[in-house]
N, C-alpha and C positions, 0 to 999 in steps of 0.2 A: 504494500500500500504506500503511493505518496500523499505523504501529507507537510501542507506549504505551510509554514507559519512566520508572524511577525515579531522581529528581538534589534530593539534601539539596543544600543548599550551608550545610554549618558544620564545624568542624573537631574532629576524633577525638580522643580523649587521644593522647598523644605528638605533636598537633600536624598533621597529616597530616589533608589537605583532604578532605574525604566525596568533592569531584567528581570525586577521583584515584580514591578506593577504589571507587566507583561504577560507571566509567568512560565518567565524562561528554566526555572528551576525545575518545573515538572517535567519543560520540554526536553531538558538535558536530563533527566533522570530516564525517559522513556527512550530517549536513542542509545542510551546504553543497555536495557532492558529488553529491545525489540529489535535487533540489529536487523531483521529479515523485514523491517519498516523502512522509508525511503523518509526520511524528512529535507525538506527544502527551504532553505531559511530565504525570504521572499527582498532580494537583492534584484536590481534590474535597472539600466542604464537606458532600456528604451522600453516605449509600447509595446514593441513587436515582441518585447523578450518576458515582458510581464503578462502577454497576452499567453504567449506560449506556457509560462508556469501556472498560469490559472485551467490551460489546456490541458498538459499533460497531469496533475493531481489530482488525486482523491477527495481530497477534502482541505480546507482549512482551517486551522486549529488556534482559536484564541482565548487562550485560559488566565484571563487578562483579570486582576484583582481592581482595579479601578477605572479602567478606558472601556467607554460606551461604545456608540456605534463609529464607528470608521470607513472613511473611505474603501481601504482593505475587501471590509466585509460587505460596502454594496456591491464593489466589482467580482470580488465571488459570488454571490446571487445572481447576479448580472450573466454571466458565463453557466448559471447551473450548477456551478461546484458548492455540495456541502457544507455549510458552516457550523462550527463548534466554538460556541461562543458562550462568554457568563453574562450578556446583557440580552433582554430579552427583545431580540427583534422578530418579526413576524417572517417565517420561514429558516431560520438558524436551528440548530439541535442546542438546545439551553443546558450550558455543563456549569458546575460549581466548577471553582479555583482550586480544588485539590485533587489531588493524583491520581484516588481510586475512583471518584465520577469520571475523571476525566479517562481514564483505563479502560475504562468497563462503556464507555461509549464509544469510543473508536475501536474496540472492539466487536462489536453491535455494528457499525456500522463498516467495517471489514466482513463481517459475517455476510452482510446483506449486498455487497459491492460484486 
């Protein structure tokens, strides 16, 4: 399975690292955990190349502890891909910020792919 996800690395006013608020922590936990997963950290210098990682992945994964809705996640709905997100938007698969929601649905939805 690929799965695209979004990881700033800089830090928020009040100090507070983006890859907390992001939660790059879980995403780094699961790529060591599920090697036979594809993750693609969503990097892209042009259209044509962000168009192509929203093509070629499974799903989008944002297990984000305080960022709402994002650009990100209309252009995945936008393309039909997937979204795993902790904000509730209409059409997203709705995951909590922690590990084992977030496991146990991209699991669910591997099964189902």
């Amino acid at each position: 399975m690929k799965i695209l996800y979004y990881a700033p690395n800089n830090v928020h006013s009040g100090g507070i690292k983006s890859s907390w608020i992001y939660g790059l922590d879980i995403i780094q936990y699961l790529i060591v955990r599920y090697p036979n997963w594809d993750f693609i950290e969503m990097k892209a210098d042009s259209k044509l190349k962000l168009r192509k990682m929203y093509a070629t992945s499974d799903c989008l994964l944002r297990p984000s502890r305080h960022d709402g809705y994002s650009f990100g996640v209309q252009e995945a709905l936008h393309f039909k891909l997937p979204v795993l997100h902790t904000y509730p938007i209409p059409g997203v698969i709705l995951i909590k910020a922690e590990l084992r929601d977030v496991e146990e649905k991209l699991i669910e939805l591997e099964k189902g792919l």
